[in-house]
C-alpha positions as CSV (number, residue, x, y, z in Angstrom):
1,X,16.4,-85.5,-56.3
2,X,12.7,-86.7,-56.4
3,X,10.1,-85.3,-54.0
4,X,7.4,-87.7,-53.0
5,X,4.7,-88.1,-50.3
6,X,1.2,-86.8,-49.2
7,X,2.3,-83.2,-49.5
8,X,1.9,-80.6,-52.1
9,X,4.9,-80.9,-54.3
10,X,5.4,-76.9,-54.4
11,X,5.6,-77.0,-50.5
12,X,8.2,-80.1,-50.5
13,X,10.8,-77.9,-53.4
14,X,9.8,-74.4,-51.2
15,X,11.0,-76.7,-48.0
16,X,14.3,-77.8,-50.0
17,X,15.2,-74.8,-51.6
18,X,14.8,-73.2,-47.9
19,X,17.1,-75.8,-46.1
20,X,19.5,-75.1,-48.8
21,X,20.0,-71.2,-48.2
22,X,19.9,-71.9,-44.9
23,X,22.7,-74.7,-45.1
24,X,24.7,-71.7,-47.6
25,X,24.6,-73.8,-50.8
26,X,22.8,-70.8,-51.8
27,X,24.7,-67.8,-50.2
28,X,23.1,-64.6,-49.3
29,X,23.0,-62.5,-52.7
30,X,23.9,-65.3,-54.9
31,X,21.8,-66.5,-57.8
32,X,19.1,-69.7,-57.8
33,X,19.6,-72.1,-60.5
34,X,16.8,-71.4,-63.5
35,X,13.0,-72.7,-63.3
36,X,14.6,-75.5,-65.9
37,X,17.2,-76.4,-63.8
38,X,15.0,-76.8,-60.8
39,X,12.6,-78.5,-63.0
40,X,15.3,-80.9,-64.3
41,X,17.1,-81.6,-60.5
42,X,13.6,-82.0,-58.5
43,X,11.7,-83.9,-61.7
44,X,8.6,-81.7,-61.3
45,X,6.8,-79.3,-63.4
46,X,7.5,-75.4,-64.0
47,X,4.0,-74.6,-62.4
48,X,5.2,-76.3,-59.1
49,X,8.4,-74.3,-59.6
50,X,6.9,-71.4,-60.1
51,X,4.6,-71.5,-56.4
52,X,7.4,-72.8,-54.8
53,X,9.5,-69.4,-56.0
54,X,6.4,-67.1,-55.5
55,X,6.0,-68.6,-51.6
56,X,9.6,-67.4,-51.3
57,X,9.2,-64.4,-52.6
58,X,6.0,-63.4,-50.3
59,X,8.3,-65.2,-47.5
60,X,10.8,-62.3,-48.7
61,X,13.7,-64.8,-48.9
62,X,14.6,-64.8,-52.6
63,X,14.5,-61.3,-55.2
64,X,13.9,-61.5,-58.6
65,X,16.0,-59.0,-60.7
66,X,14.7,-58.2,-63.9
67,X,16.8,-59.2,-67.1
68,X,19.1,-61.1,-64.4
69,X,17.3,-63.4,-62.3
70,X,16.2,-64.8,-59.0
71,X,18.3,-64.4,-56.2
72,X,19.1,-64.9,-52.5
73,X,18.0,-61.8,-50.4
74,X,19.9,-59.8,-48.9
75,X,20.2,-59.4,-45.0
76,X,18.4,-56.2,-45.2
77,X,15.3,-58.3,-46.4
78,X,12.7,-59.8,-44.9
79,X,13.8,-62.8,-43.2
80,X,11.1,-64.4,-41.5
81,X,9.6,-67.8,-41.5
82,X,6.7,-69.1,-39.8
83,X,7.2,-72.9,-39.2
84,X,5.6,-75.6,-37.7
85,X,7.1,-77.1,-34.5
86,X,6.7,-80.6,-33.5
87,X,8.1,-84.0,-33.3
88,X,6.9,-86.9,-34.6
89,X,5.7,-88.4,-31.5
90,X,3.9,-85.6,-31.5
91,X,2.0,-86.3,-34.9
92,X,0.3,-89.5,-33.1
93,X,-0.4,-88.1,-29.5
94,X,-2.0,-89.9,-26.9
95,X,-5.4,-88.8,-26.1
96,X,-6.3,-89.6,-22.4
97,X,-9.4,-91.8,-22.2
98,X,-9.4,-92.7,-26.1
99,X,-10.5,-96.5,-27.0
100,X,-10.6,-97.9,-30.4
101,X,-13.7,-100.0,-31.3
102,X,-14.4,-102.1,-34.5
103,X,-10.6,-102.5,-34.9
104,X,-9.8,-104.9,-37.9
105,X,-6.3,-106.1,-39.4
106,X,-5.8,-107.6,-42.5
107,X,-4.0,-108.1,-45.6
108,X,-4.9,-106.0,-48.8
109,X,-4.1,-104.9,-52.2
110,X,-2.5,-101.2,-52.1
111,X,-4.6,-98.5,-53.3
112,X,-2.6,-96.6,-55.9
113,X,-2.4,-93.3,-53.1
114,X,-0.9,-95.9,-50.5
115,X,1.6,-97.5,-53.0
116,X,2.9,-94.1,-53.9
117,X,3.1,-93.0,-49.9
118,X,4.5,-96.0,-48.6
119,X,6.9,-96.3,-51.8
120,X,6.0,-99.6,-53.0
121,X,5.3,-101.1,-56.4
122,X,1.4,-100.4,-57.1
123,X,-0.6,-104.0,-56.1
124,X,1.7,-104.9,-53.8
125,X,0.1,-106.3,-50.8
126,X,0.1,-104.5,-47.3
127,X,-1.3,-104.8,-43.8
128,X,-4.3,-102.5,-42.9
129,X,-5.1,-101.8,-39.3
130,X,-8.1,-99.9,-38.6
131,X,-10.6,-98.7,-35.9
132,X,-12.8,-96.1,-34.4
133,X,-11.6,-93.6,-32.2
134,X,-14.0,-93.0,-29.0
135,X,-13.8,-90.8,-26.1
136,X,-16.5,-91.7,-23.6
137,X,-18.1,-93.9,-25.8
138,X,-18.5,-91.2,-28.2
139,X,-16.6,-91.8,-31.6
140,X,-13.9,-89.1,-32.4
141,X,-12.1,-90.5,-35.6
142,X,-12.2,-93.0,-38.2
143,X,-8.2,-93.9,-38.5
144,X,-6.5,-96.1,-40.8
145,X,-3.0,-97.5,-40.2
146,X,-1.2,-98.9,-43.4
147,X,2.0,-100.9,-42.9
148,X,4.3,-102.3,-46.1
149,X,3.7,-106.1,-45.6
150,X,6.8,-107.0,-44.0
151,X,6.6,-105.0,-41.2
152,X,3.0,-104.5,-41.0
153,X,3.4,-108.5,-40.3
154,X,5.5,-107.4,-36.8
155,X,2.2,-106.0,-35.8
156,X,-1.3,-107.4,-35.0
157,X,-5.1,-107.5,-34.2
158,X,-4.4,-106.2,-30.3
159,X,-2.2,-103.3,-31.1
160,X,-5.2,-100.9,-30.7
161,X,-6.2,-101.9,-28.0
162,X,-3.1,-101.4,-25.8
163,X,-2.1,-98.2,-23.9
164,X,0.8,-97.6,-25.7
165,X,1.0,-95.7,-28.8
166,X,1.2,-97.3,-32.5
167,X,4.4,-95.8,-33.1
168,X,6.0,-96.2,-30.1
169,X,4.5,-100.4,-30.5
170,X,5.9,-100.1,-33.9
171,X,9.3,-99.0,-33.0
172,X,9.3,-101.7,-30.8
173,X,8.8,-104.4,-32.9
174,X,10.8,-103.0,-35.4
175,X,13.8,-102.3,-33.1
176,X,14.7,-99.4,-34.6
177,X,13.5,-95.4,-34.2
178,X,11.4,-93.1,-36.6
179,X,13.0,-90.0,-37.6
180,X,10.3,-88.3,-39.9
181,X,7.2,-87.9,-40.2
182,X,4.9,-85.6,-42.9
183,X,1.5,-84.5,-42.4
184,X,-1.1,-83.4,-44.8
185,X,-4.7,-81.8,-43.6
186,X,-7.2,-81.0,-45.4
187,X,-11.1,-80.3,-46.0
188,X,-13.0,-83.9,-46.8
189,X,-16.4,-85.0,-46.9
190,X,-18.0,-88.3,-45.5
191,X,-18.0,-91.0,-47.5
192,X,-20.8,-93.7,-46.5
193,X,-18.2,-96.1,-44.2
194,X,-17.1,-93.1,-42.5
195,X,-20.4,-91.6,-42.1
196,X,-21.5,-95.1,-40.5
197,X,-18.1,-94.8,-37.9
198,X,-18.5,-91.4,-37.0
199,X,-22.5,-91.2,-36.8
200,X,-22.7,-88.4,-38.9
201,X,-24.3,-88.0,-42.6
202,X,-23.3,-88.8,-45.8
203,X,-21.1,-86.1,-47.4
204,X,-20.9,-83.6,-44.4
205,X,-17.6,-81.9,-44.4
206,X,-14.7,-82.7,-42.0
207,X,-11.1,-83.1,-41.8
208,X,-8.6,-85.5,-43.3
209,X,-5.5,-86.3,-42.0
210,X,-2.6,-88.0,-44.0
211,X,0.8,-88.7,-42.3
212,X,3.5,-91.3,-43.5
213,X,6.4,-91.7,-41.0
214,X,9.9,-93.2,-41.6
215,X,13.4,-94.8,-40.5
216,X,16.6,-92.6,-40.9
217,X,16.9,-93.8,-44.4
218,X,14.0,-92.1,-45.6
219,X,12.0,-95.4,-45.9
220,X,8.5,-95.2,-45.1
221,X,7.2,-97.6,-42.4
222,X,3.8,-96.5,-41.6
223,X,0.8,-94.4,-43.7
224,X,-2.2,-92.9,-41.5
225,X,-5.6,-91.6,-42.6
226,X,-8.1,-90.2,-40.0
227,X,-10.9,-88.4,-40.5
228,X,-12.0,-86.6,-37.3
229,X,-15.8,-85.6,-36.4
230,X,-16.8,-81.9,-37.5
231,X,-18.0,-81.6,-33.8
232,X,-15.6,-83.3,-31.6
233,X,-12.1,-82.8,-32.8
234,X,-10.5,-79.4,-33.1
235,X,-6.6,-78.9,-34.0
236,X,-4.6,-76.6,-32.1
237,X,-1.4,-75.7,-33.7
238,X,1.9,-73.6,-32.1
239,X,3.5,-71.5,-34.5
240,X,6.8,-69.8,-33.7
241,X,8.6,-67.3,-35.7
242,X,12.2,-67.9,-36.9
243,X,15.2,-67.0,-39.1
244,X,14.5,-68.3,-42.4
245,X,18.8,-68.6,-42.4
């Protein structure tokens, strides 16, 4: 099994191995397969192992005993998760009153981060949708929608300008639902384009979005980058505590 996508790698295997002890593959007090066996079944390195087992371990999910090995904790452990609740409609909400201006659409080469996100052979050409995000008048975000060229083909120059969300346009078009979606945010800086959008300065900090959403078969259909304006956009996020089994 290969992980792939805009998030840490140790977060994807710590995700896995989770779904897996909570599906029983792994059975309360039974042992995890070794570092090299996770290494060899998830193709990734020993250091991503080894922060996926030591989030575990601070989740109090797994035990390591010495001379014996990692295993599944028992029910007198601590069991509890914090996780994320969402859907993927969700991920591109609707704000009331926003308007895109400078939109553009056209066909490019892949950057290398793109190719590896939308799961495409590095060069391969793709549609690019772009435009700034304004509320009032006032701009909000720089986003950019990337599309694999066959489908990004379904879309075109107006879609930003309707009153209907992008996914819910591109499900349309496609005829067919997306089931998944993964989100990445982190700390940025403004480069000189997106300094120009947002009417900020060069290299003042702000946050970058990444999310790639896909079909039911795991095949990505869309990759989003927005950066948001240090002043304007704040993110509220609902956690809720659950079982990790």
């Amino acid at each position: 099994m290969q992980l792939g996508g805009p998030l840490p790698l140790y977060y994807q295997l710590t995700q896995h191995v989770l779904e897996r002890i909570r599906n029983a593959e792994f059975p309360v007090g039974s042992a995890l397969p070794t570092e090299e066996q996770l290494c060899a079944e998830y193709g990734v390195s020993r250091s991503t192992v080894r922060q996926a087992m030591t989030e575990l371990l601070s989740r109090g999910v797994i035990v390591r005993r010495r001379g014996l090995g990692t295993y599944v904790a028992e029910s007198g452990d601590l069991q509890k998760v914090v996780r994320l609740v969402s859907s993927v409609h969700e991920a591109l909400h609707y704000i009331r009153g926003l308007e895109y201006r400078d939109s553009i659409y056209r066909e490019i080469t892949a950057p290398p981060d793109i190719a590896q996100w939308l799961r495409i052979e590095p060069g391969s050409q793709i549609v690019l949708q772009a435009g700034v995000g304004c509320i009032d008048g006032q701009p909000i975000s720089n986003v950019k929608f990337f599309y694999p060229l066959d489908i990004g083909r379904k879309m075109d120059s107006e879609v930003l300008h309707e009153r209907a969300l992008v996914l819910t346009t591109l499900e349309a078009r496609l005829g067919q639902r997306v089931t998944r979606a993964e989100k990445l945010i982190e700390a940025d800086v403004a480069d000189p384009e997106c300094a120009a959008a947002l009417g900020i300065a060069v290299a003042r900090p702000l946050l970058r979005s990444t999310r790639v959403f896909s079909l039911a078969d795991a095949s990505p259909v869309m990759a989003v980058i927005a950066h948001y304006h240090p002043d304007r956009y704040k993110l509220h996020v609902e956690l809720i505590e659950q079982s990790a089994r």
